[in-house]
C-alpha positions as CSV (number, residue, x, y, z in Angstrom):
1,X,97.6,-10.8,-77.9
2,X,94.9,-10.8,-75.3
3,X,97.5,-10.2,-72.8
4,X,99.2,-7.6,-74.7
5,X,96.0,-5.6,-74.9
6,X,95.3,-5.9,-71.4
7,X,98.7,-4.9,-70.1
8,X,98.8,-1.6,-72.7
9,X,94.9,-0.5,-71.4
10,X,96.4,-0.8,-67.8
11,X,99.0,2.2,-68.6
12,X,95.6,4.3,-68.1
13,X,96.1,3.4,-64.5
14,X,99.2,4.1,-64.3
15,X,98.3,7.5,-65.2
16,X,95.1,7.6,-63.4
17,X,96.1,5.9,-59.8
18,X,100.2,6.4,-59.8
19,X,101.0,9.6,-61.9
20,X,97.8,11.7,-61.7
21,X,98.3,10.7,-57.3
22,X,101.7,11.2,-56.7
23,X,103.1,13.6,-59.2
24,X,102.8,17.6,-59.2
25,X,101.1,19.5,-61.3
26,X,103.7,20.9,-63.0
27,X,105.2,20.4,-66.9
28,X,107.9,19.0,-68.0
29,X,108.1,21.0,-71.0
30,X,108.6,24.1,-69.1
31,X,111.0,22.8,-66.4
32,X,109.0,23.2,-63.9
33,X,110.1,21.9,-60.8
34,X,107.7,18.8,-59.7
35,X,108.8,15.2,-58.0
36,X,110.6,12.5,-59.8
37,X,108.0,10.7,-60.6
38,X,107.1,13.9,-63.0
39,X,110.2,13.1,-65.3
40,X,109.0,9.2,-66.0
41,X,105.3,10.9,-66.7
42,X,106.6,13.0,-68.9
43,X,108.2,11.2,-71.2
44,X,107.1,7.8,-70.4
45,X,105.8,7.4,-73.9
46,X,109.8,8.2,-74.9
47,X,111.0,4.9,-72.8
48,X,108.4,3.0,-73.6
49,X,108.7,0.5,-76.6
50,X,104.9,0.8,-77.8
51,X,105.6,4.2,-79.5
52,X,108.7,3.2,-81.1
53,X,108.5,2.4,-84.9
54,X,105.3,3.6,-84.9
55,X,103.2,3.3,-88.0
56,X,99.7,3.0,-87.2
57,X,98.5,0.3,-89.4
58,X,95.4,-1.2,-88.6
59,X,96.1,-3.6,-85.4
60,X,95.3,-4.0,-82.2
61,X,98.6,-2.9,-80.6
62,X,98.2,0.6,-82.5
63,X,94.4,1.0,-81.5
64,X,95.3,0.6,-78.1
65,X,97.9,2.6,-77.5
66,X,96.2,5.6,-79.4
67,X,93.1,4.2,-77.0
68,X,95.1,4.2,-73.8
69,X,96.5,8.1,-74.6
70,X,93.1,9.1,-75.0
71,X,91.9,8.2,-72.1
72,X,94.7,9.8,-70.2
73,X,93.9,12.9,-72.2
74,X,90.9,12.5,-69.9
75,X,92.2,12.8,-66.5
76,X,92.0,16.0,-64.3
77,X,95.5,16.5,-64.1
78,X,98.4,18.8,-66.3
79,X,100.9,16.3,-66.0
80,X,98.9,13.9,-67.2
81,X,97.9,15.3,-69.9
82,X,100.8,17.1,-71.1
83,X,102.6,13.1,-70.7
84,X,99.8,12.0,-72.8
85,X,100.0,15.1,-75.1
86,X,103.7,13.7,-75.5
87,X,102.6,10.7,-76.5
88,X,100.7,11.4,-79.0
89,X,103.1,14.2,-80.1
90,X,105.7,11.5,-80.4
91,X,103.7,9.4,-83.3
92,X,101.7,12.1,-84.9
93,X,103.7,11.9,-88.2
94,X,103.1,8.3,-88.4
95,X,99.6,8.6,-88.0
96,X,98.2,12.2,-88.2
97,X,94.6,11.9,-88.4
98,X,94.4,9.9,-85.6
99,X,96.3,12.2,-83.4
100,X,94.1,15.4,-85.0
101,X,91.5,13.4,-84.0
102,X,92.2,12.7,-80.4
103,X,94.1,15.5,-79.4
104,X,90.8,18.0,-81.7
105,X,88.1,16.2,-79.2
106,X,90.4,17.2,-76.2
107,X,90.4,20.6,-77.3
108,X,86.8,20.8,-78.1
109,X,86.4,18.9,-74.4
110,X,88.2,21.3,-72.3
111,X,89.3,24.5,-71.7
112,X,93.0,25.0,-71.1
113,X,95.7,27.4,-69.4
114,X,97.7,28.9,-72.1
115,X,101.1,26.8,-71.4
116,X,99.2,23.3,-72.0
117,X,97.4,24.5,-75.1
118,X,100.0,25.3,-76.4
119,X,101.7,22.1,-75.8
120,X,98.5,20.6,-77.0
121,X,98.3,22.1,-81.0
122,X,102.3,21.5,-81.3
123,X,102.0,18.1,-80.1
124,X,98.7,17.6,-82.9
125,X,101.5,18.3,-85.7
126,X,104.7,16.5,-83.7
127,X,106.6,19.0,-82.4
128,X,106.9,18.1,-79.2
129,X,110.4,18.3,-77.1
């Protein structure tokens, strides 16, 4: 489990040194044109296997994965956050508080451009593309 924990916290860097480094600044949502790199940051949270069958019970997988998106929430960077945004978009009906919660303090955090707030309150209640 130890392990597990480990390797899910390290997505953060995957955001933070690969994504947040090498992708443009440009959303996926939208179509807008970026490298393609943007596509896997995008919807990395839709290949990956953590968010699937999602139902945010109390364990440590969960924790961290809702950990791991908040932290890439963090990083100075729209496709970053809009691939974290989709994340969280993609459990929010198995575990809306949590996902008010995060995505509420990210709001309350930052101000953003009109497109990615948008993004932002529709991924909060799951409807995300």
């Amino acid at each position: 489990m130890e392990k597990r924990l480990v390797a899910i916290d390290g997505i953060y860097f995957l955001y933070a040194d690969c994504f947040a480094k090498r992708c443009a600044e440009a959303m996926g949502h939208l179509s807008e044109e970026g490298s393609p790199l943007n596509s896997i940051c995008y919807m990395f949270w839709d290949i990956c296997q953590l968010t699937w069958g999602f139902d945010c019970r109390e364990n440590e997988i969960q924790a961290a994965v809702l950990n791991v998106l908040e932290k890439s929430l963090a990083i100075n960077h729209r496709a970053c956050q809009e691939g974290a945004l989709h994340g969280l978009g993609e459990i929010a009906h198995a575990c809306p508080e949590q996902v008010h919660e995060i995505i509420d303090r990210f709001l309350g955090d930052i101000k953003l451009e009109a497109p990615l707030l948008a993004y932002a309150r529709n991924a909060r209640e799951g409807n995300i593309q």
